[in-house]
C-alpha positions in Angstrom: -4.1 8.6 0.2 -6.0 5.3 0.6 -5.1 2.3 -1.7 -8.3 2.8 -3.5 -7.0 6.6 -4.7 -3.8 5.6 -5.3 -5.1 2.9 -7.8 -7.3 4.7 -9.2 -4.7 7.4 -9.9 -2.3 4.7 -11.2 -5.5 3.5 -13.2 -6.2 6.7 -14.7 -2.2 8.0 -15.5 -1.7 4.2 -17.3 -5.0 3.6 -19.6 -6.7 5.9 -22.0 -10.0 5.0 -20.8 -9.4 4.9 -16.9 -11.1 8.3 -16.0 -13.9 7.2 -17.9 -14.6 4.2 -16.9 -14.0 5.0 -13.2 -16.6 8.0 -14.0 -19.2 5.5 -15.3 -18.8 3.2 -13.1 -20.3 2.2 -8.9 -18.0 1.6 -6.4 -19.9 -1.1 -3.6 -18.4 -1.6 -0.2 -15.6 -0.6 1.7 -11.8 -0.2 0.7 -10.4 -3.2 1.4 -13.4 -5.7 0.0 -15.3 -3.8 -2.1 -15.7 -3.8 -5.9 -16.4 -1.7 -8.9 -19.6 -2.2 -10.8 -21.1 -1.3 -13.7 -19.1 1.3 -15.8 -20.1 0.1 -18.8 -18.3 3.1 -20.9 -16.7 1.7 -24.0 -13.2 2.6 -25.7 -12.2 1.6 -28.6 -15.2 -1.3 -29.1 -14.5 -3.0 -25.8 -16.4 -2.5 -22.3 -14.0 -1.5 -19.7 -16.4 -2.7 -16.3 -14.4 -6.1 -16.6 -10.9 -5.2 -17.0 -11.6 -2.2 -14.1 -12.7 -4.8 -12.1 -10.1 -7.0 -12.4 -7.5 -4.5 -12.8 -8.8 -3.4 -9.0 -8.6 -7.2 -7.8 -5.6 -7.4 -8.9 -4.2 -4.6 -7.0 -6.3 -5.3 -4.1 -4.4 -8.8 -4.0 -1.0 -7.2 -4.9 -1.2 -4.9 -1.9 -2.5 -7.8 0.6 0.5 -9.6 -0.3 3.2 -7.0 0.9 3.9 -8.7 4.1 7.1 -6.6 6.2 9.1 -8.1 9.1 10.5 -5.6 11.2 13.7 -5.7 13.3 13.5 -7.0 16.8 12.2 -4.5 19.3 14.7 -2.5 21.6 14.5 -0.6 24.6 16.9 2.0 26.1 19.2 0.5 28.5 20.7 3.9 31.2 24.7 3.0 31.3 25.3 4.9 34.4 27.6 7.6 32.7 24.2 9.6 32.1 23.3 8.6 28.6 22.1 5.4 27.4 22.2 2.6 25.0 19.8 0.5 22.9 19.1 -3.3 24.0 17.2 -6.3 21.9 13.5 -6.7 24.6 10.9 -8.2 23.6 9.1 -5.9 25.6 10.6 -2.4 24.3 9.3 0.3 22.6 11.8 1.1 20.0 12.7 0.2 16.7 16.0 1.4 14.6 15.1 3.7 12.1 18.0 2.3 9.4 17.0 -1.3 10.2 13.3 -0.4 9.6 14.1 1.6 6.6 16.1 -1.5 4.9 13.1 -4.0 6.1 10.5 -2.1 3.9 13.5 -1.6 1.3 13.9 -5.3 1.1 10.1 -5.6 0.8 10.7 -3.9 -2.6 8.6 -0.5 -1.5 10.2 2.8 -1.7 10.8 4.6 1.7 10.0 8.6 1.3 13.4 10.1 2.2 13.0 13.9 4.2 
C-alpha cells in the first residue's frame, strides 16, 4: 500500500467527510510531490479542498521525516569448526534482524510481527 492509500484510508476512517471529499476531488502528480485539487464537496457549511490538502501535506511531511539508522553491517566470519560467526564490515551483507527490529522500534513505527 503506497503512502498515498494509506492516508487516504486513514483520511477516510478519521473524518466524516473524507470519502467525499477525496471522491470530488483531482489528484496531480506523482506520490511523493503531488497534491490534491479541487474537491470542492461541502460538509457541514465548510469546503473540505483546503483542509484535504493540507491534511495530505501534512502527512506527506510527517512521513519524509521518519529518518531510521540501522545497525552496522556484518558479514559471516567461517571459524574453522564448520559453522560460522557474525563480524562488524563495512563491507558485509548482513544485518541482525533484533537490532533492526529495535532501530525502527526506536523510530516510533510498529514492526509487523509473523
Amino acid at each position: 500500500m503506497t503512502s498515498r492509500e494509506q492516508f487516504e484510508a486513514w483520511l477516510c476512517a478519521t473524518y466524516g467527510w473524507g470519502e467525499d471529499a477525496l471522491a470530488s476531488a483531482f489528484y496531480q502528480g506523482d506520490d511523493a510531490t503531488g497534491y490534491y485539487i479541487g474537491g470542492d464537496y461541502i460538509y457541514d457549511g465548510f469546503s473540505c479542498n483546503d483542509p484535504l490538502f493540507w491534511a495530505w501535506r501534512g502527512w506527506q511531511a510527517s512521513h519524509e521525516a521518519v529518518e531510521i539508522e540501522l545497525p552496522p553491517r556484518q558479514r559471516i566470519c567461517a571459524s574453522g569448526y564448520g559453522d560460522g560467526y557474525f563480524v562488524y564490515s563495512p563491507e558485509g551483507e548482513g544485518l541482525v534482524y533484533d537490532d533492526v527490529v529495535e532501530a525502527i522500534s526506536a523510530a516510533g513505527i510498529k514492526v509487523k510481527e509473523d
